[in-house]
Structures are given as C-alpha cells and as structure tokens.
C-alpha positions in Angstrom: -40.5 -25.7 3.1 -38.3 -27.7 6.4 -36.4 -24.8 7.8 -33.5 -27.6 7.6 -32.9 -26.9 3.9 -33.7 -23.2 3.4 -30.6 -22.0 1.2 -29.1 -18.4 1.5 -28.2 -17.4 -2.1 -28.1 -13.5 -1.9 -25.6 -13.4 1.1 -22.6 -11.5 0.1 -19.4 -9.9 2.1 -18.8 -6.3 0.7 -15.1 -5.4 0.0 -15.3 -3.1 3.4 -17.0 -6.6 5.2 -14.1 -8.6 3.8 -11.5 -6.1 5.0 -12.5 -6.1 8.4 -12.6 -9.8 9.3 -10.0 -11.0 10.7 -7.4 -13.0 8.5 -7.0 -16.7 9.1 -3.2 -16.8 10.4 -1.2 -18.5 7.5 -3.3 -17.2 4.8 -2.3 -16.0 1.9 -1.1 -11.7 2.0 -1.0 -12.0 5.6 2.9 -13.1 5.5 4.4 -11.1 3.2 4.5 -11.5 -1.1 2.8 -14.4 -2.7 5.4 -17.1 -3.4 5.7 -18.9 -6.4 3.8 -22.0 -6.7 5.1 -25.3 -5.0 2.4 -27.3 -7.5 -1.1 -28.1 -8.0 -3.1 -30.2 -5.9 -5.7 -32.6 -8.1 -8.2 -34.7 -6.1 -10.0 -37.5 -8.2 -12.9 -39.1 -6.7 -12.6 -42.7 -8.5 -13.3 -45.6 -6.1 -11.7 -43.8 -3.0 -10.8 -40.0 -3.1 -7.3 -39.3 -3.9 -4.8 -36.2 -4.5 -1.5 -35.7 -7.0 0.8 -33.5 -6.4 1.2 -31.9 -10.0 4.3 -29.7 -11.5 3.1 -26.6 -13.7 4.1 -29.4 -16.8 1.7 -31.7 -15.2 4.2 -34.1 -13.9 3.2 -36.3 -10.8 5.4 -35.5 -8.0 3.2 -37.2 -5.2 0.3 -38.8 -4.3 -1.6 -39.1 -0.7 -5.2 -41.0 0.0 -7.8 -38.9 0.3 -9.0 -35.0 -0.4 -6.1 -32.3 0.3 -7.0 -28.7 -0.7 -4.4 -26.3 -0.4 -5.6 -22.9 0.5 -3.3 -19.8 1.2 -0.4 -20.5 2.9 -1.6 -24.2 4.4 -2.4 -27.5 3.2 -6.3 -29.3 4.2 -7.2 -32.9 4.2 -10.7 -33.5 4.6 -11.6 -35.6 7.6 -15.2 -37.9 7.5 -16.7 -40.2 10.3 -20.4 -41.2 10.7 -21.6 -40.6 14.0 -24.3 -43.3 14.9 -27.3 -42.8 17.7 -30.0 -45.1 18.7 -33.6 -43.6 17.5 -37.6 -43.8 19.6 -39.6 -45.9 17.7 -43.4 -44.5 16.7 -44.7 -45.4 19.7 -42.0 -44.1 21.7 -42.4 -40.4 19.9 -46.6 -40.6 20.1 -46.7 -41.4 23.9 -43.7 -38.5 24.7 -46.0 -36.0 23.0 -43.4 -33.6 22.5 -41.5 -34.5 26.4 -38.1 -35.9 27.1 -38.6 -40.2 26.5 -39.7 -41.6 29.8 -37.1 -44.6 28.5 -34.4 -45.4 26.4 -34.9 -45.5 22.5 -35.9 -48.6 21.2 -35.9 -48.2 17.6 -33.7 -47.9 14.4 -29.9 -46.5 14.5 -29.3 -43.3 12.7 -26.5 -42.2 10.8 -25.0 -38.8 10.1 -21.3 -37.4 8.7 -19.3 -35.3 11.0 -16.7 -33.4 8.0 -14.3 -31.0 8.1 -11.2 -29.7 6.8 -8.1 -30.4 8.8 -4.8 -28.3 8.6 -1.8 -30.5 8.0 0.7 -29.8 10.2 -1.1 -27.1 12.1 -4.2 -26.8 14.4 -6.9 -25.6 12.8 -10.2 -27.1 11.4 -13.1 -25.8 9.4 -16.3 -27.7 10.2 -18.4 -28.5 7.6 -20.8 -29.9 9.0 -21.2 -31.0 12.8 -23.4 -33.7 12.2 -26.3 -32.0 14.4 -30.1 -32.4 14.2 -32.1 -31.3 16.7 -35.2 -32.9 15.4 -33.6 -36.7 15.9 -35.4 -37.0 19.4 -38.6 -36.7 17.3 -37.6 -38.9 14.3 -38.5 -42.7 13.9 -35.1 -43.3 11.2 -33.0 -40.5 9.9 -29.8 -40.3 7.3 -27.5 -37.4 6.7 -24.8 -37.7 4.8 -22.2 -35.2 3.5 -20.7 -35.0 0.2 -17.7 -32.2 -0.9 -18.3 -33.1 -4.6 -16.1 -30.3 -6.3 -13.2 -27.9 -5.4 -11.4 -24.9 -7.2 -8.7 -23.0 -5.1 -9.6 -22.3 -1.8 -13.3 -23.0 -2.6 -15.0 -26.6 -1.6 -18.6 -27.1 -2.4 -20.6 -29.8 -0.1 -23.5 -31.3 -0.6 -25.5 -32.2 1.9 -28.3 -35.1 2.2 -30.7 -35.9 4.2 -33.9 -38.8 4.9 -35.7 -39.1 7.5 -39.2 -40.7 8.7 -41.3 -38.8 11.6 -44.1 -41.4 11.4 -46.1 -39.8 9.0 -47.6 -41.5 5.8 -44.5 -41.6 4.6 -40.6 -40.6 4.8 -39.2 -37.4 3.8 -35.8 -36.6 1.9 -34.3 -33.0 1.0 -30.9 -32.0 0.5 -28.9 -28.5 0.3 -25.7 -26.7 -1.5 -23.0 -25.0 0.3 -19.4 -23.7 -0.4 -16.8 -22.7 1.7 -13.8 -20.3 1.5 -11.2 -22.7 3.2 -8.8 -19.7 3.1 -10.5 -17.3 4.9 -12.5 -20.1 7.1 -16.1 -18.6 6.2 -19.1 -20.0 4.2 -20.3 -17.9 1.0 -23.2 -18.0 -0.8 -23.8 -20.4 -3.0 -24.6 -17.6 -5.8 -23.0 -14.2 -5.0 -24.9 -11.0 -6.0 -23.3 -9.9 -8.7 -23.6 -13.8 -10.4 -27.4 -13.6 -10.1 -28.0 -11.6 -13.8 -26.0 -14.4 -15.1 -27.8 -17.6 -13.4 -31.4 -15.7 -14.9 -30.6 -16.7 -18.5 -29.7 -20.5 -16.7 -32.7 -20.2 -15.1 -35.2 -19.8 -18.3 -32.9 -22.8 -19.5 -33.6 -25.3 -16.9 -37.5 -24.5 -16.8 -37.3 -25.5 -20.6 -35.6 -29.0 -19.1 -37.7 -29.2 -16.9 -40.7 -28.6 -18.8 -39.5 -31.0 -21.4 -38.3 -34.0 -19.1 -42.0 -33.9 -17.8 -44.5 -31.8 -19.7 -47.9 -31.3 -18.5 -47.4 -31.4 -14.4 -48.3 -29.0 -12.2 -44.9 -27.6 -11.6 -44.5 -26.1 -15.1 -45.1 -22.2 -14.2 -42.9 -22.4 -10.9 -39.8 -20.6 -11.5 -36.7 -23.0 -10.7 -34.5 -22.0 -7.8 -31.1 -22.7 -7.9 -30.0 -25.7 -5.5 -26.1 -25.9 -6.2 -23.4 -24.6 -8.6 -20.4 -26.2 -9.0 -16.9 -26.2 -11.1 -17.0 -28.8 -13.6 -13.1 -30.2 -14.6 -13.1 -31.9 -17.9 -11.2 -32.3 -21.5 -12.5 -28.7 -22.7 -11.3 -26.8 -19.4 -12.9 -25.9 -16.4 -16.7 -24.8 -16.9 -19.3 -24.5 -14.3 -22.5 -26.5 -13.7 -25.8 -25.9 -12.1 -28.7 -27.5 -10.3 -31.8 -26.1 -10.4 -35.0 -27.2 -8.5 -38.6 -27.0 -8.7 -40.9 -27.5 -6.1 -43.9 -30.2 -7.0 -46.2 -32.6 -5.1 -44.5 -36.2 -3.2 -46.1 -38.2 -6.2 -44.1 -36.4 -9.2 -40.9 -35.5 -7.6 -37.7 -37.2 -9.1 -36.0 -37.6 -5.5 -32.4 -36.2 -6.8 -33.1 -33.1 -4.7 -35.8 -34.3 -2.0 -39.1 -35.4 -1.7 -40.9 -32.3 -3.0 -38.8 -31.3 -5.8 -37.4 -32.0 -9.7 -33.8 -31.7 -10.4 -32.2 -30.5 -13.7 -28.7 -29.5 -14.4 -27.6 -27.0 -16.8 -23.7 -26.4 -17.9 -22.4 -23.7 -18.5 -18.8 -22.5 -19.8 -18.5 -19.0 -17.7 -17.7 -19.2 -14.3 -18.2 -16.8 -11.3 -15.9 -13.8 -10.6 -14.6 -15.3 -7.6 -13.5 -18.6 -9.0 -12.1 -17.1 -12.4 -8.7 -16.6 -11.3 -8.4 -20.4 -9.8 -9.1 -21.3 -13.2 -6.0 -20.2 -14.7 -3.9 -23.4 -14.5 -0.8 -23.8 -16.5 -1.3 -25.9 -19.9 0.4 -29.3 -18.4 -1.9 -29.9 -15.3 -4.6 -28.6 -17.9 -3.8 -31.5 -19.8 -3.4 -33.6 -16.5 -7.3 -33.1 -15.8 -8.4 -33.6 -19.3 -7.2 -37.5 -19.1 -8.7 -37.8 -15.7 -12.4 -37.8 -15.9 -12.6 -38.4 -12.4 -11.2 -35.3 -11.1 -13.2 -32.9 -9.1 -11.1 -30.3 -7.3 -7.9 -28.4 -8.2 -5.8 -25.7 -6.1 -2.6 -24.4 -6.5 0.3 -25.2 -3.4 1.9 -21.9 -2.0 3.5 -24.1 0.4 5.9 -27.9 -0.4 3.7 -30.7 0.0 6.4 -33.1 0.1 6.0 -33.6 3.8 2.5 -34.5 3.7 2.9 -36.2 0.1 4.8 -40.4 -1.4 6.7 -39.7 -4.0 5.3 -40.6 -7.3 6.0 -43.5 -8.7 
C-alpha cells in the first residue's frame, strides 16, 4: 500500500499527554471560566460553502461566505487555493532515471489544494494540508485535492484526494481521512482507542455491504479497514457515519476510495466520546439543521461574531 495514504487509527493523547502540551493561546480554560455562548455557527455546503450565525432559538443573526468554525475562544475561516506546477512528461522521467531533469518540464500542469484554517482577527493558522508531494518530479499528471466535508465543535474532518499517473499501464488514485482539533491545533486519530470496540460491530456490518453490493470477488474474506468517520447532521439529530474499505485488484475496485479498494458506508446513531458533548445543541438550532439538508458542520461561539458576520436579513 503507497506510503502516501497509510492512515493512523490507534494514535491517541493520554490525559497526562494532553496536560502537558502546551495550550493554544485563546483557547478555551486557558482565560478564565467558560462564557456563555455568543451562538452557533452552521456551515452548509450548498452550491458554495456558507455559515449562519444561529441564536440558541435558532434565529439567524448573520451570515458570512464560506466555512467559519469557532473553536475555544477564536473564530476560523477556512482558507483554499490550488497551487499549480508544470510536470516531465514520460520521456522526460525515463531518460532522468531517477536524477534531477537535465531540462525544464515539458508536460501536463498539476494541481493540488493548499487549506487551512485561519484565525479571524488574530494570527494564527492550522495547515491542513501544505499541498506537498515529493514524488511530483517523478509523476507524468497528478491531482490532489482537499475536501473538509464535516465539522462538530472544534473538530473538522478532511478528506483528502489524490490521482496521479507515473507512466505505468495505467493511473493510480487513493484517498485518506483525517480530523483535526482546531482548538488545541493538533491532528487526532481518525478512531480513538477507546471507539475501536464500537467500530468492530460496524465493521462485521460493512463486510455484509460489501459482500452483498458485489458477492463472489476475491475481496470477500478481507476484513474492511476503516477509511473515515464523520458527524452526520440531519432531521433525526446528529449521528455519525462511516467509511470502510476493502482492499481488491485495479479491475474490481469501485474508485470512491482509490484504485485498489471498495467503499461502503455504514451509519450509525452513537457518536464518539470526544464529540458527544458538541452534540448537545439547544432545540431551536436543532431544528435549524433539520430543514437544512445541506449542513455539515456546527460549533458553538464563545466569542461575538458580529464583527466577522452581515446581519441577517
């Protein structure tokens, strides 16, 4: 498997761990009591990302383009731009052998996404991903692309993409999960250790899916690995979702998850310890997400958005 898209699920920061690090300046605990809430922060991902500012009754007080995650004592936009570079061609990468390019490349333009979250009205920024591939020297067309395709508090989950063609008998595609704690500035696993007894029972679920979406294939005795978990927001509260993958041959994969691999998804209603308290929203913004289909990430303002915020109308 491409060391690219090797996923760290056990990874886990022990009470003692997270004591120690040191506290992002702002966050939340670090300046006294909790304050009451200022609102809830709802990000819909219709044609174009946008956030509402929400009262506890679910009342629109503002609006601003774009994904704002409030986390601690700090509001986050989330900041995109595709970074473009000029690729070798075959011939190009078969004559270097390995070596520098005796001359310029001559081939296809890439394309990956440079995200991160931005503090509004402060200085800092969480990188999500730096756009980076060290391999693109090599490769004859390459595209990464970066998805942050749910929220919940101070947690953002990313998706992240990826194609590329080294001049083989044909191109290559894999993708990978991860989740950040925007309030601390760290990345956690994408299933913490004490979740793991919980995602076993998904786990006999989705081979079932995946067994019955293609019966007979090779794949049907590989155990599937989880590739994402997510918050889901809907009409019946906020559950959790999750992807799981099964490595199989070029031919039989389903390309949701990469070359090699089948995709199923598998809901479920109980969410992880560390996003069960995020959950908690009062009954009117409840409301507010169950007639927005389209929203994907809620998170509760410790601080007034109305600077960063138009009234609503």
């Amino acid at each position: 498997m491409p060391r690219w898209f090797t996923l760290i699920l056990a990874v886990s920061v022990s009470a003692c761990g997270a004591a120690s690090r040191p506290r992002v300046p702002g966050a939340s605990g670090a300046n006294g009591p909790a304050s009451p809430p200022a609102g809830w922060l709802v990000w819909v991902d219709e044609d174009a990302p946008r956030t509402t500012w929400l009262d506890a009754d679910g009342t629109p007080r503002g609006t601003r383009a774009g994904v704002i995650v409030a986390a601690g004592h700090a509001l986050w936009a989330l900041q995109m731009r595709t970074r473009e570079m000029k690729l070798p061609t075959c011939d190009q990468i078969e004559h270097a052998e390995g070596e520098p390019l005796a001359e310029p490349p001559g081939g296809e333009t890439g394309h990956v996404t440079i995200a991160a979250l931005v503090e509004l009205g402060g200085a800092r920024r969480l990188v999500l991903d730096d756009g980076a591939d060290p391999e693109e020297h090599a490769l004859a067309a390459l595209e990464q692309r970066t998805l942050v395709t749910a929220g919940l508090g101070p947690y953002v989950f990313v998706q992240q993409f990826r194609s590329w063609d080294a001049c083989g008998a044909h191109g290559n595609s894999e993708a990978r999960a991860r989740v950040f704690d925007v309030e601390t500035g760290t990345e956690v696993a994408v299933v913490a250790p004490e979740d793991e007894p919980f995602t076993e029972t998904l786990r006999i679920e989705a081979a079932a899916r995946l067994r019955a979406e293609r019966p007979g294939t090779d794949d049907d005795e590989t155990a599937p690995e989880v590739a994402f978990g997510e918050p889901a927001l809907g009409a019946s509260g906020i559950s959790m979702r999750y992807g799981f993958q099964v490595g199989t041959c070029y031919a039989c994969g389903d390309g949701r998850w990469g070359s090699y691999t089948r995709l199923t998804t598998v809901p479920a209603a109980v969410l992880p310890g560390r996003l069960q308290r995020h959950a908690a929203v009062p009954p009117g913004v409840r409301a507010w997400l169950a007639s927005h289909p389209d929203a994907r990430g809620v998170s509760e303002a410790r601080v007034d958005p109305s600077p960063f915020f138009e009234a609503a109308r």
